[in-house]
C-alpha positions in Angstrom: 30.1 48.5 5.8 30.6 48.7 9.9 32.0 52.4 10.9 35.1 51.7 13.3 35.2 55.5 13.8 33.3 57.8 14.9 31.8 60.9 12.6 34.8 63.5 13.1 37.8 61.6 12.3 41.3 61.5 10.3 40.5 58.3 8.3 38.1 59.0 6.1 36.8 62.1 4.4 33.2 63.4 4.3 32.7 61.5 1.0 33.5 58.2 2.7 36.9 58.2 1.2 39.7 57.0 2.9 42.6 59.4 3.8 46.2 59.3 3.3 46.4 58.9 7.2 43.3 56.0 6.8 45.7 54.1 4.4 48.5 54.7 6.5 47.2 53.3 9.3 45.8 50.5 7.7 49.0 49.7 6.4 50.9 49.6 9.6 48.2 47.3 10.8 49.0 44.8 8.1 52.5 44.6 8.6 52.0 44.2 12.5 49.5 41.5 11.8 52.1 40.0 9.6 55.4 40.1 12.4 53.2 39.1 15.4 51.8 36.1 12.5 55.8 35.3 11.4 57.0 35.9 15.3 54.2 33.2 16.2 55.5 30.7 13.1 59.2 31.2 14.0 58.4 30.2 17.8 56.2 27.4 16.8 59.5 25.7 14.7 61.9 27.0 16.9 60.4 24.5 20.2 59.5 21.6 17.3 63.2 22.0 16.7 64.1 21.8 20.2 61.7 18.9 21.0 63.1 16.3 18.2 66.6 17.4 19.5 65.8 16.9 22.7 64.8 13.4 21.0 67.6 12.8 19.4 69.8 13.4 22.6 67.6 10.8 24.6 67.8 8.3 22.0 71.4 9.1 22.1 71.6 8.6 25.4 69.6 5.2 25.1 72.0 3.9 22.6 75.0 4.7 24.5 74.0 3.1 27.8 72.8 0.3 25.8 75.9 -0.3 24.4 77.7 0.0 27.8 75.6 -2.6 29.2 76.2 -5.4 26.6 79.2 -7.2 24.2 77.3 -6.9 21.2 78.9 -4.3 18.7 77.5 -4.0 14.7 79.5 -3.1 11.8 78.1 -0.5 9.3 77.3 -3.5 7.6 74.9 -5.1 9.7 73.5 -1.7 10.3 73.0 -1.0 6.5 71.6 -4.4 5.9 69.1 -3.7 8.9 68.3 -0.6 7.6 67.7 -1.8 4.3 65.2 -4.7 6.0 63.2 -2.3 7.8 62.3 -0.3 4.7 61.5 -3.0 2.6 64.1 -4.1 0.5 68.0 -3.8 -0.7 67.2 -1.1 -3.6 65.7 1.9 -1.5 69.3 2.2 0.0 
């Protein structure tokens, strides 16, 4: 096993054992590993989030400007039926 400490220290005893303080410490290590590990995930999701709604709006956007442009409006229909073609047949729906 590597020594992290030196010879005199609060960790461990002169057995080897580790110390109330040892555990402690080793504790409080864990459960900052852990937040800066969570903090890290929660960030990560937090811009994926943002980046498919930032999608979203452009394709959004898109749409609308599309539709502005041109005469040609669908029903829910069509857009079902579409939908429904894409996928691969009338029973996934």
């Amino acid at each position: 096993m590597m020594k992290l400490f030196g010879k005199n220290n609060d960790l461990r005893t002169e057995e080897g054992r580790i110390t109330k303080l040892g555990y402690e410490v080793m504790l409080l290590s864990s459960v900052f590993g852990l937040c800066v590990f969570l903090t890290g995930r929660y960030l990560y999701g937090k811009s994926l989030r943002e980046k498919q709604s930032d999608e979203i709006d452009l394709r959004l956007k898109e749409a609308e400007q599309n539709a502005e442009q041109t005469d040609i409006r669908f029903s829910s229909k069509d857009v079902l039926t579409a939908m429904q073609e894409a996928i691969g047949g009338s029973d996934r729906v």
